[in-house]
C-alpha positions in Angstrom: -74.8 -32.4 -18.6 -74.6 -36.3 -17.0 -72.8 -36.8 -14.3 -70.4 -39.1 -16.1 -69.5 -36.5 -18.6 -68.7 -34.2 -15.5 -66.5 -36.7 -14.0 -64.4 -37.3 -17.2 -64.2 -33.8 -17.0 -63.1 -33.6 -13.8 -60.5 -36.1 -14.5 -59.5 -34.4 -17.3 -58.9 -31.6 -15.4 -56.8 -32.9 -13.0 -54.6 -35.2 -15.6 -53.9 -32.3 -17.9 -53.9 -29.3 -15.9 -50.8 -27.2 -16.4 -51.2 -25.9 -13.3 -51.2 -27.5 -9.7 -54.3 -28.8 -8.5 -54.5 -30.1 -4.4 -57.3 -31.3 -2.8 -58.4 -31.8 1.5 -61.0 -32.5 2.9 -62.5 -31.1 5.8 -60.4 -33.5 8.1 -57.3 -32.3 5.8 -56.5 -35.5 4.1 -54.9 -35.8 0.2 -58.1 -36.5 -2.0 -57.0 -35.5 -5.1 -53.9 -33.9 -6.6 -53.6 -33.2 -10.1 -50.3 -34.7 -12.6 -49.1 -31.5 -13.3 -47.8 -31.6 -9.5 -46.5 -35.1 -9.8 -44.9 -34.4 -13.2 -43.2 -31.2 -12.0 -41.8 -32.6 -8.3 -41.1 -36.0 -9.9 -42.2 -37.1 -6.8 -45.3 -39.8 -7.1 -47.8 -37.8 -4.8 -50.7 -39.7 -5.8 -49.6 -42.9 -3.4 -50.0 -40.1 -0.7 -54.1 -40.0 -1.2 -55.4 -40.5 2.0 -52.7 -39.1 4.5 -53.4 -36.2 6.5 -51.2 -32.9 5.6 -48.9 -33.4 7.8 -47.8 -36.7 6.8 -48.0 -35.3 3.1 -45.0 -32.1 4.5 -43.5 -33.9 7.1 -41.7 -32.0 10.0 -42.3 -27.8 10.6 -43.6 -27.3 7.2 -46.5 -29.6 7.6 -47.5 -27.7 11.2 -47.6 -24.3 9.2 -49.5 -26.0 6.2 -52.1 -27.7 8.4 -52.5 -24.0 10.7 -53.1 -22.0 6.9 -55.6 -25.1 5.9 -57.6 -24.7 9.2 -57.8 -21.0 8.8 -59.2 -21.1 5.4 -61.4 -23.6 6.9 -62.9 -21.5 9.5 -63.3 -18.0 8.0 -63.5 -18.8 4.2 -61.2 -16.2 3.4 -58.6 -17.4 0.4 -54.7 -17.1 1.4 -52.0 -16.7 -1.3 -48.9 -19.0 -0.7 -45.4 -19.6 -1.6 -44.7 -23.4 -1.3 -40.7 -24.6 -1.5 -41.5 -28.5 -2.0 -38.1 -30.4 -1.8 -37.5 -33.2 -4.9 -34.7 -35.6 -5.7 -31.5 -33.7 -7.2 -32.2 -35.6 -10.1 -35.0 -34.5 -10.4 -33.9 -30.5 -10.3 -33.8 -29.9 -6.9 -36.4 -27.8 -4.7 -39.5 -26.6 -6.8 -40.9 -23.4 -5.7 -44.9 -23.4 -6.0 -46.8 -19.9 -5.6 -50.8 -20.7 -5.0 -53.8 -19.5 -3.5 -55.6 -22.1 -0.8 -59.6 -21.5 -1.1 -62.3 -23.2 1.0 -64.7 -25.5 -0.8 -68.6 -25.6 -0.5 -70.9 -28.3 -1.8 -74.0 -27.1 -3.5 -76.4 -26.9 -0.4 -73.3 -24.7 1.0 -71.6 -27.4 3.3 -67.4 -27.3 3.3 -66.7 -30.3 1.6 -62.8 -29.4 1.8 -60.0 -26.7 1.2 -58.4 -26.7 -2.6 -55.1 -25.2 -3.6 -53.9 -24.0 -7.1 -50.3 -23.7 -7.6 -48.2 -22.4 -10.3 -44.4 -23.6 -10.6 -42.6 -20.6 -10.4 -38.8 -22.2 -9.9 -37.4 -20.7 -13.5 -38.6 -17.5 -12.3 -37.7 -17.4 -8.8 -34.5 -18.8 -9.7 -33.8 -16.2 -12.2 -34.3 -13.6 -9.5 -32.3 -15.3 -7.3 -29.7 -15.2 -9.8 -29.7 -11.2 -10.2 -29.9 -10.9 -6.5 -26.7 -13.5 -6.6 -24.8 -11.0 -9.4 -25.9 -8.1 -7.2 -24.6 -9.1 -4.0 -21.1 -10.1 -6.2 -21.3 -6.4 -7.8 -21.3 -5.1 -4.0 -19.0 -7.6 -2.4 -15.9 -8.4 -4.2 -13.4 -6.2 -4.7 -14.2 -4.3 -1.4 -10.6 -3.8 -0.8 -7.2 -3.8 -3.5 -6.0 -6.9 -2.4 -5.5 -9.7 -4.7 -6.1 -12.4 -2.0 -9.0 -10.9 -0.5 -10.8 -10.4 -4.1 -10.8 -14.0 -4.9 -11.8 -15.0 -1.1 -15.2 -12.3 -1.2 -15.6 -14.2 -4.9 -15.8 -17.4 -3.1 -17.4 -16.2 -0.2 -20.4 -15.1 -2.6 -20.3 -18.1 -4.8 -21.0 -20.5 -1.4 -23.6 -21.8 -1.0 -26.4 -19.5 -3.7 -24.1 -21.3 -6.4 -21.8 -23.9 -5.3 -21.2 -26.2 -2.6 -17.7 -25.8 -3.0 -15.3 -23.3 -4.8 -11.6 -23.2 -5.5 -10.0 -20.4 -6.6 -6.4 -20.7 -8.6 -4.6 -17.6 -9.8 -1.7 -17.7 -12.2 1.8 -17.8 -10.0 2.7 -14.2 -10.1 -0.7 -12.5 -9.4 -1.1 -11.6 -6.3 2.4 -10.1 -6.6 0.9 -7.7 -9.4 3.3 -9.1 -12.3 1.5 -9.7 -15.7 1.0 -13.3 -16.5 2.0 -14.7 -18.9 0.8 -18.8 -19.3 2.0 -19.3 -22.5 4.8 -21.7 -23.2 4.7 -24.6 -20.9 2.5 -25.5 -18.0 1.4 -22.3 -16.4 2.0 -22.1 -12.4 -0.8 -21.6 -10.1 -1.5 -20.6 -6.5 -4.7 -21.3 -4.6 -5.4 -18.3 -3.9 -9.5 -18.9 -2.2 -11.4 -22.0 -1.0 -14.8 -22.1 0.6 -17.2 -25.2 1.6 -20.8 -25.0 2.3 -20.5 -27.5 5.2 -17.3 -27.7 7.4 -18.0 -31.7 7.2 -17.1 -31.4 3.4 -13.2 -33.1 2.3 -10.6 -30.7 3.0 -8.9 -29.1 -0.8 -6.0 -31.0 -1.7 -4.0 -27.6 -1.8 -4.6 -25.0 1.0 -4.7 -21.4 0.2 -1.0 -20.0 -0.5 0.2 -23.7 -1.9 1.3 -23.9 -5.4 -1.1 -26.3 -8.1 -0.2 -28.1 -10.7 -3.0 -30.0 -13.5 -2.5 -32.4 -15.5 -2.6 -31.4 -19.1 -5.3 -33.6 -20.4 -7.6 -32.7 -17.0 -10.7 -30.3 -18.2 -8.9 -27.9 -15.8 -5.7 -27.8 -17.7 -7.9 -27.4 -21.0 -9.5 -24.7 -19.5 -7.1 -22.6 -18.8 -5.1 -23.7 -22.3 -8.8 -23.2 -24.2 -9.8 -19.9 -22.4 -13.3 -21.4 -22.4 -15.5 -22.4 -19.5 -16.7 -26.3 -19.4 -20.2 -28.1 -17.6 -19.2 -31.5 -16.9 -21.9 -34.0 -15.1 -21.2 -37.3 -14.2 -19.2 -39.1 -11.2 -15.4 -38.9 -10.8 -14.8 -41.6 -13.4 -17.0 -40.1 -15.8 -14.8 -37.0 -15.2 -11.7 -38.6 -16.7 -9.9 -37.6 -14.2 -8.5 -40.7 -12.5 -6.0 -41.5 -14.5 -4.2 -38.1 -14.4 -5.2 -36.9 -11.4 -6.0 -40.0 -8.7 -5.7 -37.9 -5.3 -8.3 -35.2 -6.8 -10.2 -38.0 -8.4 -10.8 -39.7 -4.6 -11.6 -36.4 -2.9 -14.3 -35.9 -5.4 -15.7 -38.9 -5.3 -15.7 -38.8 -1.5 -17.8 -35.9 -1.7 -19.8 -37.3 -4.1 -19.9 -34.9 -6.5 -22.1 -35.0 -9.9 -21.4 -31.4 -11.4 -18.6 -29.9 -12.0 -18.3 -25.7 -13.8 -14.7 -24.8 -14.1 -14.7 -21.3 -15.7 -11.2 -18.8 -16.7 -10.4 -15.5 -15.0 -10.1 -13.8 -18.1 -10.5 -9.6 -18.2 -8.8 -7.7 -21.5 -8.4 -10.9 -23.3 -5.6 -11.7 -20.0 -6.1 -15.4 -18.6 -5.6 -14.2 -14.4 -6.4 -17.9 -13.2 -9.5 -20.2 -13.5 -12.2 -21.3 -10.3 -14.2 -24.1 -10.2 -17.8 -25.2 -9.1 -18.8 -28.5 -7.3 -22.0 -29.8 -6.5 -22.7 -33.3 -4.4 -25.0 -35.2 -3.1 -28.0 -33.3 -2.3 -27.5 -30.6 -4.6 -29.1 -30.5 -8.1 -26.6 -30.9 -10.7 -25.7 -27.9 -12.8 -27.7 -26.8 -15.6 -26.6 -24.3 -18.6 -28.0 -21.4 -17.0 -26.0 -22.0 -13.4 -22.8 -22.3 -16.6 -23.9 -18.7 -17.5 -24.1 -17.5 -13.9 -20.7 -18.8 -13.2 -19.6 -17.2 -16.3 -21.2 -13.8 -15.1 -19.5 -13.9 -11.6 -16.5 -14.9 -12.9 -16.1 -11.9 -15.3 -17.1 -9.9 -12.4 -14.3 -11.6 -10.1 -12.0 -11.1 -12.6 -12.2 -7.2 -12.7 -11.7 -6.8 -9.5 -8.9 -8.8 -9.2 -7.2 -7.2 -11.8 -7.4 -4.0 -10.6 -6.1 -5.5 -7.1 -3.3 -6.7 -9.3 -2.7 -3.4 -11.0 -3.1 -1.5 -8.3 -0.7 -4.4 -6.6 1.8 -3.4 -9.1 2.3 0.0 -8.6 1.9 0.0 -5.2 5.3 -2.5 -5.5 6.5 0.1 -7.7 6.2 3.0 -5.3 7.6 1.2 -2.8 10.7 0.4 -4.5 11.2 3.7 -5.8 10.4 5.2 -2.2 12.9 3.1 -1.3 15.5 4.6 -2.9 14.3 8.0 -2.6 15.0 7.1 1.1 18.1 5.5 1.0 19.5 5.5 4.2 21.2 8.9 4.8 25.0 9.5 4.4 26.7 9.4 8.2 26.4 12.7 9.5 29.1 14.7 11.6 29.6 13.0 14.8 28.4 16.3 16.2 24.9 14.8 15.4 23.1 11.5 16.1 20.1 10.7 13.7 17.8 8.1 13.6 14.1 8.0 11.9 11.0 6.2 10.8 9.2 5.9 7.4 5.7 4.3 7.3 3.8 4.2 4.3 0.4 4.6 4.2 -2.1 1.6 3.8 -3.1 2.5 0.2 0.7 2.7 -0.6 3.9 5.0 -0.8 3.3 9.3 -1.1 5.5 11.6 -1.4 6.6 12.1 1.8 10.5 12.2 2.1 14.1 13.2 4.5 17.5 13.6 4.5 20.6 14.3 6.4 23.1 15.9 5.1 26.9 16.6 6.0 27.9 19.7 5.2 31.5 21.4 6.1 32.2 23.1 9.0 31.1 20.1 10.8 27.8 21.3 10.2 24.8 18.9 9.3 21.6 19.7 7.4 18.3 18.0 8.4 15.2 18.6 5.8 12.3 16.8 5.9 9.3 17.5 3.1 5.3 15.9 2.1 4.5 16.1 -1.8 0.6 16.0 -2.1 -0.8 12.9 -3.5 1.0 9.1 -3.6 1.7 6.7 -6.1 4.6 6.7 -8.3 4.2 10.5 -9.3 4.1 11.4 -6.2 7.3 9.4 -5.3 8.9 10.9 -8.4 8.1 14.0 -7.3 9.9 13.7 -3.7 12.5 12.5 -5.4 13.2 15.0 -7.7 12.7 17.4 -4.9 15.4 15.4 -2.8 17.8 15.5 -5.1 17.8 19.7 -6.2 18.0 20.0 -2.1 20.9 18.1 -1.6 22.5 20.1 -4.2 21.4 23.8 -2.9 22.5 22.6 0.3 25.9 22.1 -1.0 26.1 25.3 -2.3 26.3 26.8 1.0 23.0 29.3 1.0 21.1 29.5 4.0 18.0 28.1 4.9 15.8 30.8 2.7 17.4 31.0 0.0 17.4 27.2 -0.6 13.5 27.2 0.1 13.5 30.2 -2.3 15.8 28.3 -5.2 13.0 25.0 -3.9 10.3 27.2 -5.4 11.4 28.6 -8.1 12.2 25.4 -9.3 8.6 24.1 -8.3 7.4 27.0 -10.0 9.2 26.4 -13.1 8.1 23.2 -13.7 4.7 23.8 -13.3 4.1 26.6 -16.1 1.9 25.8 -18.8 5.0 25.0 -21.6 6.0 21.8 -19.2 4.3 19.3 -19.6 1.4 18.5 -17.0 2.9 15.3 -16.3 6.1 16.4 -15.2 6.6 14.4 -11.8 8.5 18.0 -10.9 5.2 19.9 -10.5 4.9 19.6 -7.4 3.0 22.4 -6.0 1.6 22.8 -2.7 4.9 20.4 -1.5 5.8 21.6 1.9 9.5 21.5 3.3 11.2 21.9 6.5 14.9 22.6 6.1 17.3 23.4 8.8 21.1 23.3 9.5 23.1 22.7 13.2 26.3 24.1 13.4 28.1 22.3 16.9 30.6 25.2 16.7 28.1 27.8 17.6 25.3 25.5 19.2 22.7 27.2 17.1 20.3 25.9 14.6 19.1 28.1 11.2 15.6 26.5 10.3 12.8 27.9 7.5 10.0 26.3 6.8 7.7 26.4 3.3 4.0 25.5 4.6 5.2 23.0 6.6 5.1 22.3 10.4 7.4 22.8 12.8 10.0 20.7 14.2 9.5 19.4 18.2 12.9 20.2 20.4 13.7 18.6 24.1 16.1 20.7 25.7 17.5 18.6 28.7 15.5 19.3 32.0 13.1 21.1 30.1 9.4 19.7 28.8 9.5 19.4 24.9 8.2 22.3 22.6 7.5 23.1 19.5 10.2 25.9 17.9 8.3 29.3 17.2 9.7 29.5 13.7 7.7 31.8 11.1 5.8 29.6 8.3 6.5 30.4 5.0 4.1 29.5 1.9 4.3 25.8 0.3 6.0 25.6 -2.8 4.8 26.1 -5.8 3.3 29.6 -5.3 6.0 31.8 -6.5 6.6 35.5 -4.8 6.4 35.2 -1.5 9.5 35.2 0.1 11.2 32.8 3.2 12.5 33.2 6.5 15.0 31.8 8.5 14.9 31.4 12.6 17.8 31.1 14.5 17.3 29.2 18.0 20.4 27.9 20.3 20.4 24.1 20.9 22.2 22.7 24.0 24.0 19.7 23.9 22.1 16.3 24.3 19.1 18.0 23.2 16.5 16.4 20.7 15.1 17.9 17.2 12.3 16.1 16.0 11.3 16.6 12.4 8.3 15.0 10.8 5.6 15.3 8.7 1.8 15.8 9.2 1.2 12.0 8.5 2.9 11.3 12.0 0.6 13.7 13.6 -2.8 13.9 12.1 -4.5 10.4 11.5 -7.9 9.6 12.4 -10.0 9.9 14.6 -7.2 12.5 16.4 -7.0 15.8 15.1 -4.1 17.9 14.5 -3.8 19.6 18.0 -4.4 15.8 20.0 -1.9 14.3 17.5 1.2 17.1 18.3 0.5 16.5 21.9 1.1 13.2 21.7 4.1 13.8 19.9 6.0 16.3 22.8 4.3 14.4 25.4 6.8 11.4 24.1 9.7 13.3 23.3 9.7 13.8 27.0 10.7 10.4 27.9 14.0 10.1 28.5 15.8 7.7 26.3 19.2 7.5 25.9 19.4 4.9 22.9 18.1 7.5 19.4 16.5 4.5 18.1 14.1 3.5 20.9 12.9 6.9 20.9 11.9 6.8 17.6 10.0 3.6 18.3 8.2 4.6 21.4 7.4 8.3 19.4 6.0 6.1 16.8 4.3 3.9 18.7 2.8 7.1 20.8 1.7 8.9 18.0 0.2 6.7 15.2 -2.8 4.8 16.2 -2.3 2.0 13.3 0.5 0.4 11.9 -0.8 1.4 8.4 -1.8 4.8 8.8 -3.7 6.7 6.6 -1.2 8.9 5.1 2.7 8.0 4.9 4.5 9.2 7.8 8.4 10.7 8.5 9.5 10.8 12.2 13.8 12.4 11.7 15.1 12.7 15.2 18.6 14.5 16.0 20.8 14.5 18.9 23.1 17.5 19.2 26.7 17.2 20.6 28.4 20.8 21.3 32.0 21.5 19.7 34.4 22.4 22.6 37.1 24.5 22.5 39.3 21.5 22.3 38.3 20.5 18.9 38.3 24.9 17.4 40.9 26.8 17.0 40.6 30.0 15.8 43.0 32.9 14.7 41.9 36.5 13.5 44.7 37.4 11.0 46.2 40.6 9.7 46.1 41.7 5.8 49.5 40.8 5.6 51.8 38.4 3.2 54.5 38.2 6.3 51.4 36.5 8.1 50.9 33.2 6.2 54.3 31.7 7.2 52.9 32.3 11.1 49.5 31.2 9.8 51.1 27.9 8.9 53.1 27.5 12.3 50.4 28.0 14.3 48.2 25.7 12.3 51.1 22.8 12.5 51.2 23.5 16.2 47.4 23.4 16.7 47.8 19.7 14.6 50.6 18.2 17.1 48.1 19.0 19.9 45.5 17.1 18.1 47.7 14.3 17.7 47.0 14.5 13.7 50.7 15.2 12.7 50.1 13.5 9.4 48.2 15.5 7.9 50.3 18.8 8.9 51.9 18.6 5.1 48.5 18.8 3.7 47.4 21.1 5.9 50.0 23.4 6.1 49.8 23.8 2.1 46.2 24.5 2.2 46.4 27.1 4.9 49.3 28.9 3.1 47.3 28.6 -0.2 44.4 30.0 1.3 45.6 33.0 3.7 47.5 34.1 0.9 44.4 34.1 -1.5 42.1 36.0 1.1 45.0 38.7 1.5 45.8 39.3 -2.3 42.6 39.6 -3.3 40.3 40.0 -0.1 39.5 42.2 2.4 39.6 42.2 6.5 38.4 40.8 8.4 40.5 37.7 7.5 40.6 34.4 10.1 41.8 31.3 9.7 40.1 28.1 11.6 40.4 24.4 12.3 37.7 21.9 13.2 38.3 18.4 14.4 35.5 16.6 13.7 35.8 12.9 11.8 37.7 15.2 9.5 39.4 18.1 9.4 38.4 20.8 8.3 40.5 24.1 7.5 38.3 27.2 6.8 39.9 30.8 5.7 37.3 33.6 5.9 37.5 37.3 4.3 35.5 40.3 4.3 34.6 40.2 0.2 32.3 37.6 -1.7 34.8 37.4 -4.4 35.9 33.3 -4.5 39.1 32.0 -6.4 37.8 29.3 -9.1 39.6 26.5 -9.8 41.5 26.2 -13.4 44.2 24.2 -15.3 47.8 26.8 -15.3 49.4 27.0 -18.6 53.3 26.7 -18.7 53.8 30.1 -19.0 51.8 31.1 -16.3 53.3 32.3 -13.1 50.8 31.3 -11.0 47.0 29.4 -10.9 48.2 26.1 -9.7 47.3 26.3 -5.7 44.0 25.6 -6.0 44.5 22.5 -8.1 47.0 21.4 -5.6 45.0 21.3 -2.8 41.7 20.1 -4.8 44.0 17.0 -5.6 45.2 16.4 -2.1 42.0 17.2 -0.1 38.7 15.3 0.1 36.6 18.8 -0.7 36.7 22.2 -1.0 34.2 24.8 -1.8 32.9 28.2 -1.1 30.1 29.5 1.4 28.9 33.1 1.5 27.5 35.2 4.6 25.7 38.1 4.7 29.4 40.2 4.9 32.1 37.7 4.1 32.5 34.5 2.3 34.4 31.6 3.9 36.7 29.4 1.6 36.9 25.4 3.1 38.7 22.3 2.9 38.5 18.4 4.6 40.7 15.9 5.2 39.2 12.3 6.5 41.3 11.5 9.7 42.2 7.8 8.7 46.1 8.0 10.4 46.4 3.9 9.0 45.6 4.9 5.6 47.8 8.3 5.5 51.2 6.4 6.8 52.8 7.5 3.0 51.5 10.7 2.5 54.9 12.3 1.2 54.6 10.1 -1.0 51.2 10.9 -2.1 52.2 14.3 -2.4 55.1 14.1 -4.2 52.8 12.0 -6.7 50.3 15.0 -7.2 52.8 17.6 -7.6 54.9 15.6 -10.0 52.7 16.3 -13.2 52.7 20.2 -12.3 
């Protein structure tokens, strides 16, 4: 073959070569490089011929591309290579080249020069980069259930393998877990995520947390409208944006931006918001497969953040409902002071719950109780459980037999003809229930699986009552006891729940000594207490489970405000009964309510000697009201009922029912104890024969 025909061959070769084709010689200058590489960078290489290699990569990359050339130089051993050859955006951007550099021998065996043959492997490399990009997305965003933070790891992710800058707007509503609804009108946004590849870039024209507002005839308003995502390239003017958007228009264009990719937040067929994509300067403009990436994130994105929303929107839910579950308590007897904490957890409201409750006798009931589980259902179930307490409670049982009536009720609701759902089932609940009588000084308590209560005796270091620990609810059977420990005055009950106690990294033990080591500070303000406790015990703010902290004061009935009178079965007694009770008022200064009072008592007495047994007594309480109490030996209790004409009798009970605040029944182990109040409000009881006179009129 001539030489002539091996030179057109040559040149052929290098002209139409679909592959790379570089050429040094041995002092590493550019002899020959074929089109395919001039074609592909859009770069004229060819004016380069001549120039050593490290004026053909300028900077580091020529130093490591001249060492790899001498190498293959000295030892003749081929390398393979990945080159990453910068071009004009317009051009695509940077071209990835994989090759294999190869030493060159003339035919006596000489080096003549070091060759290279590349491949352009940018679609593929850039494909991969692409999965790596939705990989890192599928890992990264929605780390947490927060709204906010969804959309910033979306941006986050999106800057710089995608973008060089990235706004994301949610529909106003969002982040507060509502459903959106941009339909009729011009839907509300919220920038909700921004994020710049280089801090020099424009600042957004609306920082995260401002409200946004489009123009409807900007591709940003269509978007969201159309539901569909849009690749616009071109300068701001070409971006028809101007006209209807000037201060948006002049930040892009100082940016100098060519590319823009605004795509919806769509999940279920529900528009959440839209984010968009710019590109400037340096960057290569967009392309249809970058549209589909976007597009690809964006679903992604919007997953997330609508489970953030959801999740958003029950946590709101619980809340609201814990809320009323734990409406602040009624007052209690002044005999007590009461103050507490709730905290709910960081993943939301449980079932964690309290109450005080006023019960006659100046008496007070403090319960405390943790329902597995949170969320609404748990919440429900609290406040189911709240509710059939308060009303055992005022039945008058005892401790036991309310946990007892607590689990049978529990029990109940969970057998297999209930439904599963019913928020009622609430097995495995634990409660602490526990009533103070000031009269007496002493405290009943039982527990049902739950721990027990923290008391500070004055002078003395606080401890943890030794009460026996009956099963949660739920389990049916097994039956409930109730302690019975003597409280001083000015000492400190602490209830709680294990939330308050056992958060990470403490366990249980480290988390109750914490607890009595700061019920040990004296504090005479309730509320501080209950901080400093708090702040003692829980190592976060948002601990891990919810958390109840009910603290008590106790105040100790003196003889002053008691006065008690063991009577005889005998009628002739009720008229001294009444004399000594209107005696006892005059000495209390409560003279007004001695009409009242003087009915109940003879009402009373004469119903615990007609159809009770001794011992009979008769006793008054000043509290803030007054309470009148008439015990017998039997567990018979009058009922209340409307008297006929006829009838001789039957109309005491409705008397005092009409003039009293309440009256019930309480049973004891041996006797039952029949009660009435009156609120001491002197100011508001300035006509009460008149009052009276008014109730007794239609008998």
């Amino acid at each position: 073959m001539s030489s002539q025909t091996d030179e057109e061959l040559l040149a052929c070769l290098f002209e139409q070569a679909p592959i790379g084709l570089v050429v040094y010689d041995t002092r590493l200058r550019l002899v020959r490089v074929s089109a395919a590489v001039e074609r592909v960078s859009g770069v004229p290489i060819t004016r380069l011929l001549g120039r050593h290699v490290r004026e053909v990569y300028p900077g580091s990359d020529g130093e490591v591309v001249e060492e790899r050339l001498r190498s293959v130089l000295a030892d003749g051993v081929p390398r393979r290579t990945e080159h990453r050859i910068p071009t004009p955006a317009d051009a695509g951007g940077e071209r990835v080249w994989s090759g294999t550099t190869f030493r060159m021998t003339g035919a006596s065996g000489e080096v003549i020069g070091v060759g290279s043959i590349l491949v352009d492997k940018t679609s593929r490399t850039r494909a991969r980069e692409r999965l790596t990009l939705l990989k890192e997305a599928g890992e990264r965003i929605g780390s947490t259930l927060d709204v906010r933070r969804a959309a910033e790891e979306f941006a986050e992710v999106a800057v710089p393998q995608l973008a060089d800058f990235v706004a994301v707007d949610l529909l106003d509503g969002v982040e507060r877990g509502e459903e959106p609804s941009p339909a009729g009108g011009a839907p509300a946004l919220r920038r909700a995520a921004v994020r710049s590849a280089t801090p020099q870039a424009p600042q957004s024209l609306h920082p995260v947390g401002a409200a946004v507002a489009f123009h409807p005839a900007t591709p940003l308003a269509r978007c969201l409208a159309s539901g569909e995502a849009l690749l616009i390239k071109g300068t701001a003017g070409a971006l028809d944006w101007p006209a209807h958007d000037p201060a948006r228009a002049e930040r892009i264009t100082e940016a100098g931006v060519h590319s823009v990719v605004i795509v919806p937040l769509k999940t279920r067929d529900l528009t959440l918001g839209l984010v968009h994509f710019y590109r400037w300067r340096a960057s290569r403009p967009f392309e249809d497969d970058d549209l589909k990436l976007a597009q690809e994130l964006a679903a992604r994105a919007a997953v997330c953040v609508d489970n953030a929303r959801r999740y958003t929107r029950e946590r709101r839910a619980a809340l609201a409902l814990q809320d009323s579950v734990l409406q602040e308590p009624a007052p209690a007897h002044g005999s007590l002071a009461t103050a507490h904490r709730y905290l709910p957890a960081r993943t939301g409201a449980g079932g964690d719950w309290f109450d005080v409750i006023a019960l006659p006798g100046a008496r007070t009931a403090l319960v405390v109780g943790d329902v597995p589980g949170c969320g609404i259902d748990a919440v429900a179930r609290a406040g189911r459980l709240r509710t059939a307490v308060r009303t055992l409670a005022g039945m008058g049982l005892s401790p036991d037999e309310v946990l007892a009536h607590l689990d049978d009720t529990v029990s109940g609701a969970a057998e297999p003809e209930h439904d599963a759902r019913e928020p009622l089932a609430a097995i495995g609940a634990t409660c602490l229930f526990a009533i103070y009588d000031p009269v007496t000084g002493h405290c009943q308590m039982a527990s049902a699986g739950h721990l027990p209560p923290a008391v500070a005796r004055p002078g003395r270091p606080a401890a943890f009552a030794d009460i026996p620990t009956g099963p949660p609810l739920g389990l049916g059977g097994l039956p409930f006891e109730t302690a019975d420990i003597d409280l001083e005055a000015d000492s400190i009950l602490a209830l709680f729940t294990n939330g308050l106690v056992q958060q990470r990294p403490f366990d249980l033990d480290a988390g109750l000594d914490r607890l009595r080591l700061a019920l040990a500070e004296a504090a005479d303000d309730l509320e501080e207490l209950a901080d400093t406790t708090v702040d003692a015990t829980l190592a976060a703010s948002s601990p891990d489970d919810d958390a109840v902290l009910l603290l008590a004061r106790t105040r100790v009935l003196t003889a002053d405000d008691v006065a008690t009178w063991d009577l005889p079965s005998d009628p002739a007694v009720v008229s001294q009964a009444r004399a000594m009770a209107n005696r006892q008022l005059r000495e209390w200064d409560l003279t007004e309510l001695a009409l009242v009072t003087e009915l109940v008592v003879s009402e009373l007495v004469t119903n615990a000697i007609r159809y009770g047994r001794s011992p009979i007594q008769l006793r008054l309480i000043r509290d803030r009201v007054l309470t009148c109490e008439v015990s017998d030996g039997s567990s018979t209790s009058p009922h209340l009922r409307l008297a006929r004409d006829t009838d001789e009798g039957g109309r005491g009970l409705f008397m005092i029912a009409q003039l009293v605040d309440a009256w019930g029944t309480r049973y004891g182990p041996t006797d039952k104890t029949i009660w009435a109040e009156q609120t001491i409000r002197p100011a508001e009881l300035s006509s009460l024969g008149e009052a009276l006179m008014a109730a007794v009129e239609p008998l």
